[in-house]
C-alpha positions in Angstrom: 12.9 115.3 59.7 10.6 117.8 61.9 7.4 117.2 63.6 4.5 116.2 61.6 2.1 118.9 61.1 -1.4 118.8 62.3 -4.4 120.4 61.5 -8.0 120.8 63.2 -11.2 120.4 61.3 -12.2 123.9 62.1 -8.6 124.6 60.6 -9.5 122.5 57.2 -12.9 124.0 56.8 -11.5 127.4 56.4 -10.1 125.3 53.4 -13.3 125.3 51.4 -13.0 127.1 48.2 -12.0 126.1 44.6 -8.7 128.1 44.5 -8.0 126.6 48.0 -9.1 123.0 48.5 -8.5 121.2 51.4 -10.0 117.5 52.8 -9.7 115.0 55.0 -9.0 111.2 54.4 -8.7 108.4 56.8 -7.2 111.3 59.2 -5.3 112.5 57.2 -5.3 116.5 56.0 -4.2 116.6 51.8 -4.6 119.9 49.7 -6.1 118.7 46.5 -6.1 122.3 44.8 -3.9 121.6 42.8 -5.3 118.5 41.6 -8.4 120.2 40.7 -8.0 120.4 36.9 -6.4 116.6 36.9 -8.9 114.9 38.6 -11.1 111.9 36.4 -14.3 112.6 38.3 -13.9 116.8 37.7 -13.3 118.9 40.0 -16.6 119.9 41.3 -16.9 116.7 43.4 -13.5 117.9 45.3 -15.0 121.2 45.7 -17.8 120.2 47.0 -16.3 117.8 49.5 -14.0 120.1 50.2 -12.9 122.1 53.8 -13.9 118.5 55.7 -13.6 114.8 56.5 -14.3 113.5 52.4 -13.6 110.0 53.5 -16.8 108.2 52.8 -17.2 110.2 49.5 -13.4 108.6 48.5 -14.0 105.3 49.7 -17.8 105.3 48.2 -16.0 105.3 44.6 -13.6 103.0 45.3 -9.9 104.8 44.4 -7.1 102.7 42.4 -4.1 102.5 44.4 -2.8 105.1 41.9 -5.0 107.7 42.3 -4.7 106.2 46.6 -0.5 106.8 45.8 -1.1 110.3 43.8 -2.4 111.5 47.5 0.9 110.8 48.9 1.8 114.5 46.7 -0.7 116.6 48.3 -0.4 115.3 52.2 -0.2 118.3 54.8 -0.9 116.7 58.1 -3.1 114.6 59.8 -6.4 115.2 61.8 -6.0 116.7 65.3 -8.6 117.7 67.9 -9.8 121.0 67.8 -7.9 123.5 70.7 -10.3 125.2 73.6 -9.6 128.0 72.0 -10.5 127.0 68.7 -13.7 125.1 69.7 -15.0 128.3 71.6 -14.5 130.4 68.8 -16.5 128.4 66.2 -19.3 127.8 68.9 -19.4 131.7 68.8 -19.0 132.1 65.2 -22.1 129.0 65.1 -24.0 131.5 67.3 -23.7 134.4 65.2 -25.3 132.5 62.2 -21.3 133.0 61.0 -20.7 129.6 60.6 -22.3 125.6 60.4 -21.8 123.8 63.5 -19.2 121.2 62.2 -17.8 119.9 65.5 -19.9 116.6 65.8 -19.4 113.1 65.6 -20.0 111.0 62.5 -23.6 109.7 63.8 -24.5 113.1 65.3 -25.1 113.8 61.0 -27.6 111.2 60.9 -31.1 112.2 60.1 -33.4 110.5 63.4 -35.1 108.6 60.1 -31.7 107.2 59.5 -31.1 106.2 63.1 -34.4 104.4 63.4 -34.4 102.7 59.8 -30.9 101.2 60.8 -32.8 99.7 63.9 -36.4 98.9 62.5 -35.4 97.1 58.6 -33.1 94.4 60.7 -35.9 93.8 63.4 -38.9 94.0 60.1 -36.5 91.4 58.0 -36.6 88.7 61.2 -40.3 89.5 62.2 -41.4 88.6 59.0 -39.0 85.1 58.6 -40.6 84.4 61.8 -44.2 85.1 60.5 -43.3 82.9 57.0 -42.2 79.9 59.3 -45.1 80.5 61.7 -47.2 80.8 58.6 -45.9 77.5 56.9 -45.8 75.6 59.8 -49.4 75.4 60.1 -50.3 75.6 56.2 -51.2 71.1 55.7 -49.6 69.4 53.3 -51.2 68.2 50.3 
């Protein structure tokens, strides 16, 4: 068997359209068009997620192993890193208002309210058991 085909997110989100449907799960590159009309959950949700990395969205609903095996049909590759080439072509297609800047890192997505909550409800949850024990500590006994 050949080499095992690879693909580049800027490669997959050319991929984003209802007759041609591609995603990316766990790394790997599948081409669900044709899985459109079969899908249980319709097949807006596949075009929407469609053209890049769909893995939280597939893991959020929690697959079967059938519908994790029925992926096994629609494989194409798996995930590479996007060329020089490739990666200075989007940036100028991102300057040209041609195109959403999709070359980023999982946490570079989150909102700077996203970042700080993930920081502040852990420290609020232990400032206020330390209050309540504080607070009880002191409260006499009757």
């Amino acid at each position: 068997m050949g080499e095992e085909k690879q693909h580049s997110l800027l490669e997959v989100a050319k991929h984003n359209k209802r007759k041609d449907c591609w995603m990316v799960i766990h790394g790997k590159v599948y081409d669900v068009t044709s899985f459109l009309l079969d899908h249980p959950g319709g097949e807006d949700i596949l075009v929407e997620t469609s053209g890049r990395d769909a893995t939280r969205e597939f893991e959020d609903v929690g697959h079967s192993n059938e519908a994790r095996n029925a992926l096994k049909d629609l494989y194409l590759g798996t995930l590479r890193e996007p060329t020089e080439e490739e990666k200075a072509e989007h940036e100028k297609n991102v300057a040209e208002g041609r195109s959403k800047n999709i070359i980023s890192s999982e946490n570079d997505n989150e909102s700077f309210i996203q970042k700080v909550a993930k920081f502040l409800v852990p420290v609020l949850i232990i400032a206020v058991g330390l209050l309540l024990r504080q607070w009880t500590a002191k409260t006499p006994e009757t």
